[in-house]
MIDOBA-14468 format. One record per residue (C-alpha): residue in one letter; chain; z negated, y negated, x negated. Coordinates in pm, whole numbers, plus 50000, padded with zeros to 5 digits. Last residue first. Layout:
// residues N
(r A; A; (Z; Y; X))
...
***
This chain:
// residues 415
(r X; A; (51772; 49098; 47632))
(r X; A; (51596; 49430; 47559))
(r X; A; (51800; 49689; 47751))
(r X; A; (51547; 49871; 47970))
(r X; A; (51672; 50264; 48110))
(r X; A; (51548; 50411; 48466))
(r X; A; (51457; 50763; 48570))
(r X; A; (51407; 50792; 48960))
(r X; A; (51222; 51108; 48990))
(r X; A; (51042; 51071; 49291))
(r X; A; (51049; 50686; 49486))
(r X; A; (50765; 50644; 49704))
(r X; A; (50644; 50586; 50036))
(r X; A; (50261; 50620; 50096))
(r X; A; (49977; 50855; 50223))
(r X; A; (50262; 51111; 50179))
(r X; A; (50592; 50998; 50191))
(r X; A; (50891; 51146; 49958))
(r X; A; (51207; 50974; 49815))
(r X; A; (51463; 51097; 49565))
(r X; A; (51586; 51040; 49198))
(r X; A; (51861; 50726; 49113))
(r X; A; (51922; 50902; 48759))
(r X; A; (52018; 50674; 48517))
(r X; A; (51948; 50340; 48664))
(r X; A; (52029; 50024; 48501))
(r X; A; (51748; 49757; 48373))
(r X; A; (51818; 49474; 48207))
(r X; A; (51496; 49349; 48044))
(r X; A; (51319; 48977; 47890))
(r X; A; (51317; 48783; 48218))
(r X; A; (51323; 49054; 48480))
(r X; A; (51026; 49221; 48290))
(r X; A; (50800; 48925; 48256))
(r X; A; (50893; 48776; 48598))
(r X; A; (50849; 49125; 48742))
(r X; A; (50513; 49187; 48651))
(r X; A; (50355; 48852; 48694))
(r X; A; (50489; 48821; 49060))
(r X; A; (50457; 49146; 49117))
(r X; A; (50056; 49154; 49035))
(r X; A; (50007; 48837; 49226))
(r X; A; (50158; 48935; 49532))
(r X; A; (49951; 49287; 49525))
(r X; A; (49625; 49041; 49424))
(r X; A; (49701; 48839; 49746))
(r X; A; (49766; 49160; 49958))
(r X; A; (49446; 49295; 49858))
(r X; A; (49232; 49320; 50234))
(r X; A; (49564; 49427; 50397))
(r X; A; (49518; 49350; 50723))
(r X; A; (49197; 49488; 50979))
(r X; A; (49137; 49152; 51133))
(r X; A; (49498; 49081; 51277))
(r X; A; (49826; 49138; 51023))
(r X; A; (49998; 49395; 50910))
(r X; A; (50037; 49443; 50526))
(r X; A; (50441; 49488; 50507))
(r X; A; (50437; 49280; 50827))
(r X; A; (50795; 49050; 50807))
(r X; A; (50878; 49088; 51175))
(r X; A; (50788; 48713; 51264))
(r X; A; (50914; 48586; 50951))
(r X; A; (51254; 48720; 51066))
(r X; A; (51215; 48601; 51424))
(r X; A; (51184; 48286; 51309))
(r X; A; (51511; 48320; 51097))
(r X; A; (51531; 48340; 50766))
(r X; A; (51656; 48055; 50497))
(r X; A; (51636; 48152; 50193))
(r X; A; (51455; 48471; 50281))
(r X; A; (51804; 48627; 50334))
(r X; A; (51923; 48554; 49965))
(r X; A; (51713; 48904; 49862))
(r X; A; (51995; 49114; 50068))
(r X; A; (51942; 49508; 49960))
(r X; A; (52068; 49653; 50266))
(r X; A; (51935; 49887; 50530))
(r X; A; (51867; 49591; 50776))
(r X; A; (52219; 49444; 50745))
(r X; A; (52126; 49137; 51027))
(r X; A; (51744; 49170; 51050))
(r X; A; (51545; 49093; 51332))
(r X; A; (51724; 49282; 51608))
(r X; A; (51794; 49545; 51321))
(r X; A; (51486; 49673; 51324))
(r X; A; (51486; 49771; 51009))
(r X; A; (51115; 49598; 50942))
(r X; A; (50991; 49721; 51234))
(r X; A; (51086; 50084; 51177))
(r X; A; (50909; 50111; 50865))
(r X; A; (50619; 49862; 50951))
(r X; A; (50537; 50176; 51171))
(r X; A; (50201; 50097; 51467))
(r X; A; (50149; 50409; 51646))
(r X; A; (49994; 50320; 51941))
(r X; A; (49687; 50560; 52104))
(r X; A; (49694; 50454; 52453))
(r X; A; (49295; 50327; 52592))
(r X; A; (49441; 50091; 52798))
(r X; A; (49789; 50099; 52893))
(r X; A; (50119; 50033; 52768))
(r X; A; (50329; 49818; 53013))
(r X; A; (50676; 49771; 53005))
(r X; A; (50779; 49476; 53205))
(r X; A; (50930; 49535; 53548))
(r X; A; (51315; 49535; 53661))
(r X; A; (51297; 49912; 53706))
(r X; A; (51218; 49965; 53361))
(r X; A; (51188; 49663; 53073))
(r X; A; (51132; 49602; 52725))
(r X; A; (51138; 49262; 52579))
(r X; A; (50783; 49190; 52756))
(r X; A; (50594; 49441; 52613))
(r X; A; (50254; 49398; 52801))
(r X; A; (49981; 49559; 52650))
(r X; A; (49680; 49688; 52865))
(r X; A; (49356; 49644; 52736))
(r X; A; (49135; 49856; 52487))
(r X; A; (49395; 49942; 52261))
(r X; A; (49340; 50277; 52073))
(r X; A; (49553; 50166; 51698))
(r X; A; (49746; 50344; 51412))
(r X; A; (49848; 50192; 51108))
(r X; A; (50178; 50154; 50927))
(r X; A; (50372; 50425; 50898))
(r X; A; (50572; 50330; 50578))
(r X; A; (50294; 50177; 50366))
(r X; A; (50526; 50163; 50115))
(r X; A; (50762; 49864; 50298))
(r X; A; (51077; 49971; 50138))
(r X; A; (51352; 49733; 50260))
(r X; A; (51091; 49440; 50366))
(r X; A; (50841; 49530; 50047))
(r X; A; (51182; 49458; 49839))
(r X; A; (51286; 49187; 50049))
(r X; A; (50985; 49012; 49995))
(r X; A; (50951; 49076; 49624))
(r X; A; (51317; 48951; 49578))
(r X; A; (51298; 48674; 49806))
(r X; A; (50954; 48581; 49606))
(r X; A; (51155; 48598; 49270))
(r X; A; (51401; 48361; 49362))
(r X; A; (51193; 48055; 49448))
(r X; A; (51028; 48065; 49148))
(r X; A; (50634; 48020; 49156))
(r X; A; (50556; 48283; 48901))
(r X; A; (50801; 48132; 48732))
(r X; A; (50587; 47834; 48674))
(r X; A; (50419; 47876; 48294))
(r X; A; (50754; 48051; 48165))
(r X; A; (50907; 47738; 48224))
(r X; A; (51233; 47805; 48489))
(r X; A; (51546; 47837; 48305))
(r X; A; (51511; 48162; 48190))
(r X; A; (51368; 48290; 48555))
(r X; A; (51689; 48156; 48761))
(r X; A; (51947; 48369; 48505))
(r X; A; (51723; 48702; 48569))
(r X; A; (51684; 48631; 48918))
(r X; A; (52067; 48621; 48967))
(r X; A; (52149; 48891; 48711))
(r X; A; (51948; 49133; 48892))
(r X; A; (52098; 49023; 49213))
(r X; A; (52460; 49100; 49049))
(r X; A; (52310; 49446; 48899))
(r X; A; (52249; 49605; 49256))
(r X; A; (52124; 49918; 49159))
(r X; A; (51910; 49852; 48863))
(r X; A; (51756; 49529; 49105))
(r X; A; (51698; 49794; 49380))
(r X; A; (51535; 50028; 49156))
(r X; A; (51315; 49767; 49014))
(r X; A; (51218; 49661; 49345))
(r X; A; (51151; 50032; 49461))
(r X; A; (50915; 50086; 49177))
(r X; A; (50724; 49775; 49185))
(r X; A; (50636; 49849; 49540))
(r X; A; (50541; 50190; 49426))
(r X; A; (50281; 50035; 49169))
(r X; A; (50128; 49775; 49455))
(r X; A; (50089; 50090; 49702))
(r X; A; (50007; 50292; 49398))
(r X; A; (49706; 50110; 49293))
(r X; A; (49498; 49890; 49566))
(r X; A; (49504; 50189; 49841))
(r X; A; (49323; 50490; 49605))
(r X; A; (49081; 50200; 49385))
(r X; A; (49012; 50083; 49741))
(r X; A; (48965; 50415; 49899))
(r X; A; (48754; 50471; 49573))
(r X; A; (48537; 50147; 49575))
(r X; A; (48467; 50232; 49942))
(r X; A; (48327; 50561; 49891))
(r X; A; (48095; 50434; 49631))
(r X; A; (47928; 50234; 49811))
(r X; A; (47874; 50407; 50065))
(r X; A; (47730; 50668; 49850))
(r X; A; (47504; 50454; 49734))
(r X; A; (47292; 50383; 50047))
(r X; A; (47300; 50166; 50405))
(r X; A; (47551; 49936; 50308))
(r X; A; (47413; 49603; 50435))
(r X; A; (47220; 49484; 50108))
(r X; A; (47625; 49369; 49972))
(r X; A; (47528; 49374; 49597))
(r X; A; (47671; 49633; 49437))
(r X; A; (47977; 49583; 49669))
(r X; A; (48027; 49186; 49599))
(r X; A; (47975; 49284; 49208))
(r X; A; (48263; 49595; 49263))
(r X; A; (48491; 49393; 49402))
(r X; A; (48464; 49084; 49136))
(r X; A; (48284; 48794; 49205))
(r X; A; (48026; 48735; 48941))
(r X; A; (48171; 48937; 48619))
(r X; A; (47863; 49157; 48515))
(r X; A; (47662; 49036; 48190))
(r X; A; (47453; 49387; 48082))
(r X; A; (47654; 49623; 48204))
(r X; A; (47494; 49930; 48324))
(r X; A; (47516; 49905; 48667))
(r X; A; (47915; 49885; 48611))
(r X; A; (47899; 50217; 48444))
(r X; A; (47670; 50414; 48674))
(r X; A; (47972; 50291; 48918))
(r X; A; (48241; 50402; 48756))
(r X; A; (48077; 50720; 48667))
(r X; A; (48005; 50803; 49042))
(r X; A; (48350; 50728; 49159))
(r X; A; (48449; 50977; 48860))
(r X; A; (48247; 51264; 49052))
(r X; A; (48337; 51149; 49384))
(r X; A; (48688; 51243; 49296))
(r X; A; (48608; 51574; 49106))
(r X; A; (48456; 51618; 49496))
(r X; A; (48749; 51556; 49638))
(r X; A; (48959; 51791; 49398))
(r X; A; (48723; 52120; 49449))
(r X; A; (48792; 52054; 49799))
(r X; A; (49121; 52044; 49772))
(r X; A; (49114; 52371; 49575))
(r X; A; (48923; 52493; 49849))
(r X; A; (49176; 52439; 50089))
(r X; A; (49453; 52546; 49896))
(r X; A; (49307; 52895; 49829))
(r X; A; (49217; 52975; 50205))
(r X; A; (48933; 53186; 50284))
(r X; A; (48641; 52900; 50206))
(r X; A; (48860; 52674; 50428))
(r X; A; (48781; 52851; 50720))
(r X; A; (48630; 52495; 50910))
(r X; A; (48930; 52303; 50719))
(r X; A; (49197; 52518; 50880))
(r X; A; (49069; 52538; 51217))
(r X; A; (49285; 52370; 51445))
(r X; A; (49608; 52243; 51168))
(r X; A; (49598; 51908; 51207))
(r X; A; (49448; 51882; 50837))
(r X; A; (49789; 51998; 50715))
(r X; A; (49846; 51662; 50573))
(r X; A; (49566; 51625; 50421))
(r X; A; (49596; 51909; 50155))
(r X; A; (49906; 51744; 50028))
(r X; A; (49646; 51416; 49983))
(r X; A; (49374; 51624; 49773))
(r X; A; (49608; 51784; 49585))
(r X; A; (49774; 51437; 49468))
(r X; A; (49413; 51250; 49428))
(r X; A; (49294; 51612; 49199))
(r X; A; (49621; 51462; 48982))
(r X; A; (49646; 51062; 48985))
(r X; A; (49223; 51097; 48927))
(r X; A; (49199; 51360; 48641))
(r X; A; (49554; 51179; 48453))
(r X; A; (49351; 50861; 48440))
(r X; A; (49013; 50984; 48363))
(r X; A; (49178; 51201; 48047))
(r X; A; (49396; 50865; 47901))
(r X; A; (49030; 50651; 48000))
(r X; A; (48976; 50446; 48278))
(r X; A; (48815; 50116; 48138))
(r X; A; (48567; 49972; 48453))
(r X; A; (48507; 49630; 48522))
(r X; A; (48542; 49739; 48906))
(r X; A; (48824; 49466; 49018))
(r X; A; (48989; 49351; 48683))
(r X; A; (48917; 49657; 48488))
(r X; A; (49015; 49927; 48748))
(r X; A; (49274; 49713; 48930))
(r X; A; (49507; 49683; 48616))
(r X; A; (49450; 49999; 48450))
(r X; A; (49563; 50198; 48755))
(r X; A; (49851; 49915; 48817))
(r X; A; (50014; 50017; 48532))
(r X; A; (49961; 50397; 48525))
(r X; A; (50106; 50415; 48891))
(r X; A; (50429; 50174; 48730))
(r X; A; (50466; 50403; 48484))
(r X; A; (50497; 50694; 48714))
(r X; A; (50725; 50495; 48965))
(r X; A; (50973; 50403; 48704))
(r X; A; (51012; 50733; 48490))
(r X; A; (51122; 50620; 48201))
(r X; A; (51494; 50618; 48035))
(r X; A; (51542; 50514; 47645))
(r X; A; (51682; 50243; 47586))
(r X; A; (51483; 50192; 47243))
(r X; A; (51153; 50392; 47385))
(r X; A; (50920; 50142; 47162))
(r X; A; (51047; 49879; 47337))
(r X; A; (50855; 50024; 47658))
(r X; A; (50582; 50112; 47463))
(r X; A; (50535; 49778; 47386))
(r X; A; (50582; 49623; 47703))
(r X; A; (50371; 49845; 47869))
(r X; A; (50089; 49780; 47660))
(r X; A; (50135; 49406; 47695))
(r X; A; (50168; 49411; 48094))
(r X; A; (49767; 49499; 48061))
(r X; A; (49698; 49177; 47924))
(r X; A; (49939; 48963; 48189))
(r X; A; (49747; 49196; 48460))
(r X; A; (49443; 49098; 48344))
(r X; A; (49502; 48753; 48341))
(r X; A; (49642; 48765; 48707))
(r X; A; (49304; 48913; 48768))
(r X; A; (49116; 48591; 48707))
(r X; A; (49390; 48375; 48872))
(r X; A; (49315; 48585; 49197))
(r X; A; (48953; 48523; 49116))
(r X; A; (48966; 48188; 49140))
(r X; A; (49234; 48222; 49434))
(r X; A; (48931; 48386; 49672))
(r X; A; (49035; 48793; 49650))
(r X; A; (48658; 48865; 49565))
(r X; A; (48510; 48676; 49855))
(r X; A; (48720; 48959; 50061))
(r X; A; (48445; 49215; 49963))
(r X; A; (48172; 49068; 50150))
(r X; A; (48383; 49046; 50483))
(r X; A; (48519; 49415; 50452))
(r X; A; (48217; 49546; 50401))
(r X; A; (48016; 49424; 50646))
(r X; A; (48310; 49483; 50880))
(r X; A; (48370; 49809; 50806))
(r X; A; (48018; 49953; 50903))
(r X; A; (47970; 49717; 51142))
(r X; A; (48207; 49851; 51408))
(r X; A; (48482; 50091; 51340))
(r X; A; (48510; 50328; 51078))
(r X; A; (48796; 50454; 50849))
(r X; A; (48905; 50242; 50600))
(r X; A; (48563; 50085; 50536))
(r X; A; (48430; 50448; 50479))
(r X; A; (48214; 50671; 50602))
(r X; A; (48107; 51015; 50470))
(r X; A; (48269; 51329; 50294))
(r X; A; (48399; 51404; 49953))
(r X; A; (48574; 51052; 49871))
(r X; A; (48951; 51203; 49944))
(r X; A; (48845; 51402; 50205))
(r X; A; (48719; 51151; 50443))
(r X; A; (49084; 50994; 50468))
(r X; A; (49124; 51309; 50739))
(r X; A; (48874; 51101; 50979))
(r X; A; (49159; 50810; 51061))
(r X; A; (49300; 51045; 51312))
(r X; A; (49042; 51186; 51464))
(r X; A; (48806; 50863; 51486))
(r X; A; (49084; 50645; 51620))
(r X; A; (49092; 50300; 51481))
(r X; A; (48999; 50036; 51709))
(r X; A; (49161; 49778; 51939))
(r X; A; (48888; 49502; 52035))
(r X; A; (49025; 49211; 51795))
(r X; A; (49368; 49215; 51902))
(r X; A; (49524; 49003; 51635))
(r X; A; (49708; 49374; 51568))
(r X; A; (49806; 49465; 51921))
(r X; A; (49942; 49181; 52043))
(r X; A; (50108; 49149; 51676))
(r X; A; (50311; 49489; 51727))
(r X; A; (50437; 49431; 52061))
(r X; A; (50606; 49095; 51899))
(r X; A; (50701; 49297; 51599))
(r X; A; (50858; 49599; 51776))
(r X; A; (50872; 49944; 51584))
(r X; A; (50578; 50069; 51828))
(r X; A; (50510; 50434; 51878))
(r X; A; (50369; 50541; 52212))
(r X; A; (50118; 50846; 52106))
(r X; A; (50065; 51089; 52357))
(r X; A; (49854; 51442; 52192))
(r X; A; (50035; 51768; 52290))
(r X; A; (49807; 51940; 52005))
(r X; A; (50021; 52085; 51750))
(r X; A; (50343; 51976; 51788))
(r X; A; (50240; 51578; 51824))
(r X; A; (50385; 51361; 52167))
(r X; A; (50609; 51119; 52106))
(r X; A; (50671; 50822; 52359))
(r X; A; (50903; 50490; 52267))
(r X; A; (50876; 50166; 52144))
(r X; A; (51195; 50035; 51915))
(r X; A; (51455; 50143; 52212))
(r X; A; (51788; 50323; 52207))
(r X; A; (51648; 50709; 52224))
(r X; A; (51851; 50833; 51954))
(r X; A; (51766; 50544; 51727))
(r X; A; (51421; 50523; 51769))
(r X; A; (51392; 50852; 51721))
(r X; A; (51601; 50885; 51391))
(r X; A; (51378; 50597; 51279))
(r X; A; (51082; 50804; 51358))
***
């Protein structure tokens, strides 16, 4: 999309899909991009937004339905992101940081996998402190594993006919096998929380148990998985890339790492220079690369772009591909958008902030961005503080579902 963009000299432009012809205008402009986020009519389109069914084994979802069937849940659900509980799971986090710690003195130099540990990180971290739920070793490697075939399978859901004569195709019905394995441990975590005898008030899972709108259990537990699938590795993945770009640009490593030892270990989260390195890590490497897509139900006026003297117009009922990725390189917001510049949040430019939509914006956001904030904050301020990390092998980058680093192996020295 960015080589799009870029041959055809504009940040909204026309594609039309291979397979089926379909028109999508695709949208890399922020001020195009809000009109149609805070617009509370757009929807989600049902074809598009239906392959997400395989990963819970078939039904609804709050990710992928309109109406009152995601906005139920998503209003009950964001009680448990209030700053009480915020503060709650920033506990767990500092716990679960522990483990990693250890084992990662335990490797004496020795290189890790970044985006792999960081998936197992942030697995333990939002199973216990939003579904009270210990994932064991077996559970852990189960999920990250039928999740992967499940998602590859996804992608050639386009393909007319290829789910309905699944039963002939190997792949298929391995994926199939994987969703429901899925379900399966969505199941467990949820017999398990029903069991406990003094519940955390508050938590995800407590304002989904007890939210009398869903219509049955299976509901329920479809939600706690695409929520257990979108709270882990987008958080864990942002991790990775910031980590990689602090190994790869040692002077900005040293920066942070000189600002967070004389800062009181009580208030770095608060530091000044950690939040421009978080921000321009999601900003260079936003993992939720394509954004969202959107029908709008009005016409949107781009006002920026223009043909034959007259405002672009995109009109009701277009299907609008929505890509933080392009957005935030465009590079009339960002001077240098392909580069590593933390110091550019110092003082940024309104139409800067105005771009800066890792988690969209409008009614259907991000519903965990506070917890993701919270999570890096606590991570990296431990790690920058005590670490220097270099990179060994800088690895690759592949998108499905999200953007992620493959294969980039780095080395802590213990400072």
């Amino acid at each position: 999309m960015m080589q799009w963009a870029n041959d055809c000299g504009s940040s909204v432009f026309c594609m039309r899909t291979a397979l089926n012809g379909t028109r999508t205008i695709v949208v890399g402009d922020a001020e195009v991009m809000r009109k149609v986020l805070t617009n509370k009519t757009a929807t989600k389109p049902e074809e598009v937004y239906r392959r997400s069914k395989t990963v819970h084994n078939g039904g609804s979802s709050l990710f992928s339905e309109n109406g009152e069937r995601w906005y139920h849940a998503r209003k009950s659900i964001m009680y448990a992101f209030s700053p009480r509980h915020i503060r709650r799971m920033r506990d767990v986090t500092m716990l679960k940081l522990e483990g990693f710690v250890a084992n990662l003195d335990a490797r004496q130099g020795k290189g890790f996998d970044v985006g792999k540990e960081m998936i197992y990180l942030t697995l333990q971290i939002i199973c216990d402190a939003a579904f009270e739920y210990k994932m064991s070793a077996s559970e852990q490697e189960e999920f990250l594993t039928e999740l992967e075939l499940v998602l590859k399978e996804n992608r050639n859901s386009p393909i007319p006919l290829r789910w309905r004569l699944g039963r002939f195709i190997p792949k298929v019905r391995r994926s199939r096998l994987g969703s429901k394995r899925l379900y399966k441990l969505g199941e467990r975590m949820f017999t398990s929380y029903l069991e406990l005898e003094n519940p955390i008030k508050g938590t995800v899972m407590d304002c989904i148990v007890n939210d009398p709108k869903y219509t049955s259990d299976k509901e329920r537990i479809n939600d706690m998985i695409i929520l257990l699938l979108a709270g882990h590795d987008t958080t864990a993945y942002s991790l990775a890339w910031t980590l990689k770009e602090l190994a790869k640009n040692p002077e900005e490593q040293s920066n942070l790492h000189a600002n967070l030892l004389v800062t009181p270990k009580e208030e770095r989260n608060n530091l000044k220079a950690l939040h421009n390195v978080i921000k321009e890590g999601l900003r260079l490497h936003p993992v939720a690369a394509l954004g969202g897509i959107r029908t709008c139900t009005q016409d949107i006026v781009a006002e920026n772009y223009t043909k034959d003297g007259k405002s672009l117009v995109i009109p009701k009922g277009s299907r609008i591909f929505l890509s933080t990725m392009l957005t935030l390189h465009n590079p009339d917001y960002f001077v240098n958008p392909d580069t590593f510049i933390p110091s550019r949040w110092e003082n940024p430019s309104d139409k800067a902030v105005s771009a800066y939509l890792p988690f969209l914006t409008g009614p259907r956001n991000c519903l965990g961005q506070s917890l993701a904030y919270a999570e890096m904050r606590t991570v990296l301020s431990r790690l920058c503080a005590e670490y220097e990390f270099s990179i060994e092998n800088e690895g690759t980058s592949t998108f499905f579902m999200t953007y992620k680093p493959i294969n980039c192996i780095l080395s802590a020295k213990k400072l």
